[in-house]
C-alpha positions in Angstrom: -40.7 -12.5 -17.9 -38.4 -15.3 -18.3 -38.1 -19.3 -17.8 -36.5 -18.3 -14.5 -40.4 -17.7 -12.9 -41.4 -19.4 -9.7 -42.9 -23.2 -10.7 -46.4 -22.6 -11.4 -50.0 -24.9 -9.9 -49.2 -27.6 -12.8 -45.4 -27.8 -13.0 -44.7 -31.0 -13.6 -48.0 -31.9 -15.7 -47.1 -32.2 -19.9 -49.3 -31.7 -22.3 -49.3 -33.0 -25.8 -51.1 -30.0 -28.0 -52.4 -31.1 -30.9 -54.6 -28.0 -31.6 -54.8 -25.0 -33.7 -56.6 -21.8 -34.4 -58.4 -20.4 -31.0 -60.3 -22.3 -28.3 -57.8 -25.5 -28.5 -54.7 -22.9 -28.4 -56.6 -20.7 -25.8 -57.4 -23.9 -23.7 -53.2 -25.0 -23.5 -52.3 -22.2 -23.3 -54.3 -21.4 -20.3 -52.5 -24.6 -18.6 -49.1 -23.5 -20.0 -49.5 -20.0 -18.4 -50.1 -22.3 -15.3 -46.6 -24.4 -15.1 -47.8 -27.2 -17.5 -44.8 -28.0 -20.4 -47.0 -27.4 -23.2 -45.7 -29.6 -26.7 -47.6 -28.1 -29.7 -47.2 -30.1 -32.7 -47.6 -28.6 -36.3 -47.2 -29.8 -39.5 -44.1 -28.9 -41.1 -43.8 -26.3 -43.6 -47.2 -24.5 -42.4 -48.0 -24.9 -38.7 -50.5 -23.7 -36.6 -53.2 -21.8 -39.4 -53.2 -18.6 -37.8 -49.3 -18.1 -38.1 -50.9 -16.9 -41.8 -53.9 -14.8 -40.5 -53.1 -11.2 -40.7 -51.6 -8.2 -40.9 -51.0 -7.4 -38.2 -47.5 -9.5 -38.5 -44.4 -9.0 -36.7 -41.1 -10.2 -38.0 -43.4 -12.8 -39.9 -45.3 -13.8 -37.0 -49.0 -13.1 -37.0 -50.4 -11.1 -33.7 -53.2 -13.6 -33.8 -51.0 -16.5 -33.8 -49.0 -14.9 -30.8 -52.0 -14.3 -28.4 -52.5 -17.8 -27.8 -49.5 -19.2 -28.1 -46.9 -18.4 -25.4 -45.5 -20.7 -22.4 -45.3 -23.3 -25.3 -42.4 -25.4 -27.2 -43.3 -26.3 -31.2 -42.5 -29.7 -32.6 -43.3 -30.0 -36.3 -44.3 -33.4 -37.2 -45.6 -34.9 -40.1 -48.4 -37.5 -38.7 -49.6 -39.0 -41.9 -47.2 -41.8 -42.2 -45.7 -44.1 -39.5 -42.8 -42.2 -38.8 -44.6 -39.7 -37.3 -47.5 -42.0 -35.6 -44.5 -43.1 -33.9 -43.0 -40.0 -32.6 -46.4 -39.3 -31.5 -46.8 -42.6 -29.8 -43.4 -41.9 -27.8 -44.8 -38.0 -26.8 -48.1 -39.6 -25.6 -46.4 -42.0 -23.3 -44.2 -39.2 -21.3 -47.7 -37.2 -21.4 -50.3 -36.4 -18.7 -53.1 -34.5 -21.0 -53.4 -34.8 -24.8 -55.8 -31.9 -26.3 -56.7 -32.3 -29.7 -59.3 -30.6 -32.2 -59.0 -32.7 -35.0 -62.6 -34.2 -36.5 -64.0 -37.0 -35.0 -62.1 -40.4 -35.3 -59.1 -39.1 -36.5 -56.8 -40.5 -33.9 -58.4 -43.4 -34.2 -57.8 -43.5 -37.6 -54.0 -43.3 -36.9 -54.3 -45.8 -34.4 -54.4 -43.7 -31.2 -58.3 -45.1 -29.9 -59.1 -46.0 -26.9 -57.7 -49.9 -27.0 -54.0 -48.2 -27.6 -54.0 -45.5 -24.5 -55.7 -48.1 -22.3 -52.5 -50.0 -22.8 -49.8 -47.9 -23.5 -50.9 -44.0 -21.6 -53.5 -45.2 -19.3 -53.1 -42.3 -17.0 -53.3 -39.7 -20.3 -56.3 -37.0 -19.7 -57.8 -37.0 -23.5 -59.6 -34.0 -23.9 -61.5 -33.4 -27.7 -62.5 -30.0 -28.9 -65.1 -30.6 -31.5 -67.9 -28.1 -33.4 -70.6 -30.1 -32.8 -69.7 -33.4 -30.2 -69.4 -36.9 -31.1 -73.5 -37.9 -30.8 -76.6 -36.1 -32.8 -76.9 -35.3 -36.6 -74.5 -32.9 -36.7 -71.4 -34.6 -35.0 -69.8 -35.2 -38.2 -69.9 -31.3 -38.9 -66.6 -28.8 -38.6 -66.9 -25.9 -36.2 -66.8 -22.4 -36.6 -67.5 -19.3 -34.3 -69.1 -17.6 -36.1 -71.7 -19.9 -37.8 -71.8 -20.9 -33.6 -72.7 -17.7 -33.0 -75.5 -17.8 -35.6 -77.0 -21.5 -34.7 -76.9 -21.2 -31.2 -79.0 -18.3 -30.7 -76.4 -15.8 -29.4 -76.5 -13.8 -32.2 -80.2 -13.3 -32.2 -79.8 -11.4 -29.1 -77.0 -9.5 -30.0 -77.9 -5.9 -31.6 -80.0 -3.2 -31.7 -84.0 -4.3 -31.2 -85.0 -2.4 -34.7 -82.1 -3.8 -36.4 -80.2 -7.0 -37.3 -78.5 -9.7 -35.4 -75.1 -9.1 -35.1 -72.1 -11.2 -33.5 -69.3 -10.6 -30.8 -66.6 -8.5 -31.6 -64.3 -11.2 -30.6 -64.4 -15.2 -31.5 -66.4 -16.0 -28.3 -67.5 -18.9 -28.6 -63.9 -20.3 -29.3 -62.8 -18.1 -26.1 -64.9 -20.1 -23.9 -64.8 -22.9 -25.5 -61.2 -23.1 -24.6 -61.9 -22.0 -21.1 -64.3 -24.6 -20.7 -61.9 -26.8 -21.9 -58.6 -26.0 -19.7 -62.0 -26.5 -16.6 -62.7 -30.3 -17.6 -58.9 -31.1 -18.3 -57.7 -29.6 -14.7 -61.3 -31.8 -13.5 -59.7 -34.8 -15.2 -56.5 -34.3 -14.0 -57.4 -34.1 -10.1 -60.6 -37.1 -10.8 -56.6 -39.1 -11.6 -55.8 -38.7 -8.2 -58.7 -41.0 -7.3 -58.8 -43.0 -9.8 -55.4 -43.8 -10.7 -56.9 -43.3 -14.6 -56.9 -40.7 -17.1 -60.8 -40.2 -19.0 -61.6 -38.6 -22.2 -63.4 -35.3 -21.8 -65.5 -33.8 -24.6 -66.1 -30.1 -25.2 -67.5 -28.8 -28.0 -67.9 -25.0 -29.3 -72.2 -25.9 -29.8 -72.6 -26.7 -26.6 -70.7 -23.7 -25.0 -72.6 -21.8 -27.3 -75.9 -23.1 -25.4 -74.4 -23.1 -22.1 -73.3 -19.2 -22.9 -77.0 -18.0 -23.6 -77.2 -18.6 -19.6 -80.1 -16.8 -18.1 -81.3 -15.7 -21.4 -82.3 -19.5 -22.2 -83.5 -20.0 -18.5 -85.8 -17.4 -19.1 -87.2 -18.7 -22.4 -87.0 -22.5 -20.6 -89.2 -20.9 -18.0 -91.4 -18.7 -19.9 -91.9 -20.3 -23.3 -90.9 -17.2 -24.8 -88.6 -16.3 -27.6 -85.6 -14.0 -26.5 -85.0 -10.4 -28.2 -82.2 -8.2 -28.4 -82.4 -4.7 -26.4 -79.0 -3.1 -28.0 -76.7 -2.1 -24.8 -79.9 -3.1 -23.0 -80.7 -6.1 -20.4 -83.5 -8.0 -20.7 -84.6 -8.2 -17.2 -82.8 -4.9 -15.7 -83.8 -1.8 -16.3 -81.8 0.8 -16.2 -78.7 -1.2 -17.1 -77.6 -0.2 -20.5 -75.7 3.1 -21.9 -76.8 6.6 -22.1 -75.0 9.8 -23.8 -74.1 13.1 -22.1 -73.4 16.0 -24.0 -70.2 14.8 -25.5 -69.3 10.7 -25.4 -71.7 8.1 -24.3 -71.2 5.8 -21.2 -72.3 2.4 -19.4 -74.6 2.5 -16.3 -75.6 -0.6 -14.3 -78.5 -0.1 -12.1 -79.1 -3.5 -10.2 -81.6 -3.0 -8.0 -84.3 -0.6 -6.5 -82.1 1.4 -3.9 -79.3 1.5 -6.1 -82.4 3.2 -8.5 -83.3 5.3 -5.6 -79.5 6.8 -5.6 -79.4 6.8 -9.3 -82.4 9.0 -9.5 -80.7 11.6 -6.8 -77.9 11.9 -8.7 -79.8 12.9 -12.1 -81.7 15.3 -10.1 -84.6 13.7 -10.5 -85.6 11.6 -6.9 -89.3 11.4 -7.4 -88.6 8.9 -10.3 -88.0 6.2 -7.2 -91.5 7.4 -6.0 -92.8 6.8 -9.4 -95.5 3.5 -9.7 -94.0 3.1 -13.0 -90.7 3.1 -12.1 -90.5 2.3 -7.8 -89.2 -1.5 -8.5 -87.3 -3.5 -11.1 -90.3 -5.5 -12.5 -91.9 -2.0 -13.2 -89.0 -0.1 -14.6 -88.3 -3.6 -17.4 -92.3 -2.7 -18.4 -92.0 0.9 -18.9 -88.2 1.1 -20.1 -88.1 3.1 -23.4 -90.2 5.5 -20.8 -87.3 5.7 -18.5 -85.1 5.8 -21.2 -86.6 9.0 -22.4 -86.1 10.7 -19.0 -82.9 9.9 -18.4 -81.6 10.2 -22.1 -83.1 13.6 -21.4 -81.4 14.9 -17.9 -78.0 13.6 -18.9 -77.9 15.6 -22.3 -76.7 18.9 -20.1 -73.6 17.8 -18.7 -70.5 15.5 -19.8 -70.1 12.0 -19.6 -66.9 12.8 -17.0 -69.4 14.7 -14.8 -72.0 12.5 -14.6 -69.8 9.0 -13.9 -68.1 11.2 -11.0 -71.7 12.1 -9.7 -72.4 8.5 -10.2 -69.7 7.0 -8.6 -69.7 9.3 -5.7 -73.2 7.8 -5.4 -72.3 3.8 -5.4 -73.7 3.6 -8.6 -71.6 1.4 -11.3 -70.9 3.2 -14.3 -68.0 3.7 -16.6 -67.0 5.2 -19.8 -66.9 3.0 -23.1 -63.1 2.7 -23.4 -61.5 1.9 -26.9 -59.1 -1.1 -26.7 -56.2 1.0 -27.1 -57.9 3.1 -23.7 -58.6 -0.3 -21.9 -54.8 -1.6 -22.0 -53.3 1.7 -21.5 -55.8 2.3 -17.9 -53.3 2.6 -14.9 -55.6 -0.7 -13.6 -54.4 -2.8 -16.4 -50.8 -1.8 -15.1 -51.5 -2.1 -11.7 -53.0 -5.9 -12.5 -49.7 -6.5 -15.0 -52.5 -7.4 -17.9 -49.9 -6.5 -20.2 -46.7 -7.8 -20.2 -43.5 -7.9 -22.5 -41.8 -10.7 -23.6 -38.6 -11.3 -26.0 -39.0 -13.4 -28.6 -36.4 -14.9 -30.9 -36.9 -13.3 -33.7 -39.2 -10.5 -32.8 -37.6 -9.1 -30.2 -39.2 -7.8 -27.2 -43.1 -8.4 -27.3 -45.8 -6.6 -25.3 -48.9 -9.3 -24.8 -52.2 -9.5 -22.9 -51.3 -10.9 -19.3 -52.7 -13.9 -17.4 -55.9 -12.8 -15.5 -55.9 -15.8 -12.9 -53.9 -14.6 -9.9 -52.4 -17.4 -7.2 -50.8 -16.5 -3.7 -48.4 -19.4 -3.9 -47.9 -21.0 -7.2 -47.9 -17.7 -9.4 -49.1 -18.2 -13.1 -46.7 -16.6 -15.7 -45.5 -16.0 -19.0 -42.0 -17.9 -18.8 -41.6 -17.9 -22.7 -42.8 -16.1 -25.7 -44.7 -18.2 -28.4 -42.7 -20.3 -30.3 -41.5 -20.0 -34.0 -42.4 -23.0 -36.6 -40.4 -26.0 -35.1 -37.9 -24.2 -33.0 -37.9 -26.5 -30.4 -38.0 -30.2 -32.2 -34.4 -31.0 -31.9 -34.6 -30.1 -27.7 -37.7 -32.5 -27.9 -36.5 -35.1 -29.9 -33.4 -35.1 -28.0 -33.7 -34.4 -24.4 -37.1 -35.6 -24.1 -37.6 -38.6 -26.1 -34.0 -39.5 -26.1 -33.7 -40.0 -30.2 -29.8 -40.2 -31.1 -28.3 -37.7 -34.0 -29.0 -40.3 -36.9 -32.6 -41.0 -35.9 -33.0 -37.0 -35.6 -31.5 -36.6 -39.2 -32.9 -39.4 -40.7 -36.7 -37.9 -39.3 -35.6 -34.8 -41.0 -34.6 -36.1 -44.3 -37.8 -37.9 -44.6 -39.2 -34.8 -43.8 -41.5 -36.2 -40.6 -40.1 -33.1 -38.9 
């Protein structure tokens, strides 16, 4: 898709994106895919850190980097002397959000606290993406999935119940970080209309680590006990976990008693709904690795195939565990436009994960591929800021751009 897309739900908003790595990226991104004119600022000569992470790389740009990065113009900018504090300062007045995830007190440090937006970007939705917040004995700590993963609990459930914790496959905790992040920013952003001020919103990847244990930590807030890890399992619905046929295994999700009922028809086996030990939910989570057994033993005659069209035609969910490669080439991830190509300027044409959140009237879309190292500070400095020729040269030969 090109810049030629409909306007999208925050056309009109700018954001000043002074992130890197995931969840900050993920988070502007997220609003950029939305309409919002997303500037990220780098430092020059390096950039964002993951433009390095890889292989895999595509005409030098890192397929990490471009995940999270489209629907976005880079400025490099060199924020360490007052040159570049006071490029900054001009972006942050034409701004409505400002997301960084640098540590704690850093733009205050440069002079950016809350004195200086209260008189010069009042309206300025500051939104701070932090490892550990700004309050407790940690704050002053850097963040990092996957020690978040390890302190919050979330890997302790994660794994096989005889074996070792384990972690996500993917940087979670970033991922919703940054989705939690883009929640309180568009929060912010309509709280304005009341208000007529911006606010500073604080997200941090501990406490999205916390919140993410959901019912898992209710239960253990409830009960007073410890959580476990049941493998594929669930630790309060039974049978909802995977089972093998005779060739590949697959993912059932049985959520309640008649939907156990219809399972058990299916597998051939309708007294197990009869059964005492197995008639209701609360039952069938005492006597699993029973249940287990049984099935584990009626689905070893017959292929996976077979048995998720026996289960389907029954209304019970069920699917076949789908490589990545399988799960972006399934004719639904076409028919949702999950993956879509882009042309970028040195790349070429791009295929990319699309935008899941779907809108009747404002469409979200990917108007631009992701930006190479600076490519756009000149259009910035120029048409948005309104620098001259000499000012743009004489940033450059300082090297503040």
């Amino acid at each position: 898709m090109t810049s030629s897309a409909p306007a999208g739900a925050l056309n009109g908003i700018r954001v000043i994106d002074l992130t890197r790595v995931l969840a900050g990226p993920l988070c502007t991104m997220m609003l950029g895919d939305m309409g919002a004119d997303i500037i990220k600022i780098e430092p020059p000569g390096a950039g964002d850190d993951t433009r390095k992470w890889g292989p895999p790389f595509v005409a030098g740009e890192s397929a990490y980097f471009l995940g999270v990065n489209r629907n976005k113009r880079s400025l490099t900018l060199n924020m360490a002397g007052e040159e570049g504090k006071a490029v900054l300062a001009d972006l942050l007045k034409t701004a409505d959000v400002a997301i960084d995830n640098f540590k704690i007190g850093t733009l205050a440090k440069w002079g950016f606290d809350d004195a200086w937006f209260e008189k010069n970007a009042p309206r300025v939705v500051r939104c701070g993406i932090t490892g550990y917040g700004t309050s407790g004995p940690k704050a002053a700590l850097p963040g990092y999935d996957f020690i978040l993963q390890a302190e919050s609990g979330l890997m302790s459930i994660c794994g096989e119940a005889d074996g070792g914790p384990t972690k996500y496959g993917v940087a979670i905790v970033d991922v919703c970080t940054g989705m939690l992040a883009c929640n309180a920013v568009l929060a912010a952003l309509n709280a304005r209309h009341t208000t007529g001020k911006g606010q500073k919103v604080e997200v941090s990847l501990y406490e999205s680590s916390l919140a993410m244990l959901a019912n898992v930590a209710s239960s253990h807030l409830i009960s007073g006990k410890d959580a476990g890890r049941y493998g594929n399992g669930h630790p309060s619905i039974v049978p909802y976990t995977t089972y093998r046929g005779s060739d590949q295994m697959f993912a059932v999700a049985v959520g309640n008693d008649g939907q156990f009922r219809k399972f058990s028809e299916a597998l051939g086996h309708a007294e197990w709904a009869d059964d005492k030990r197995f008639a209701v939910n609360s039952a069938r989570v005492e006597n699993r690795a029973a249940l287990d057994d049984l099935i584990d033993e009626a689905l070893a005659g017959e292929p996976a195939a077979s048995w998720i069209e026996k289960l389907k035609a029954g209304g019970i969910p069920c699917g076949l565990i789908n490589t990545v490669k399988q799960a972006l080439a399934e004719p639904q991830t076409a028919a949702r436009s999950m993956v879509e190509t882009v042309t970028h300027s040195t790349a070429g044409d791009i295929k990319m994960l699309g935008i899941p959140m779907k809108f009747s009237g404002t469409p979200a879309s990917v108007r631009t591929a992701p930006p190479t190292l600076g490519q756009h500070s000149d259009e910035i400095l120029d048409d948005l800021l309104g620098y001259d020729a000499a000012r743009i040269a004489r940033l450059r030969d300082n090297k503040v751009v």
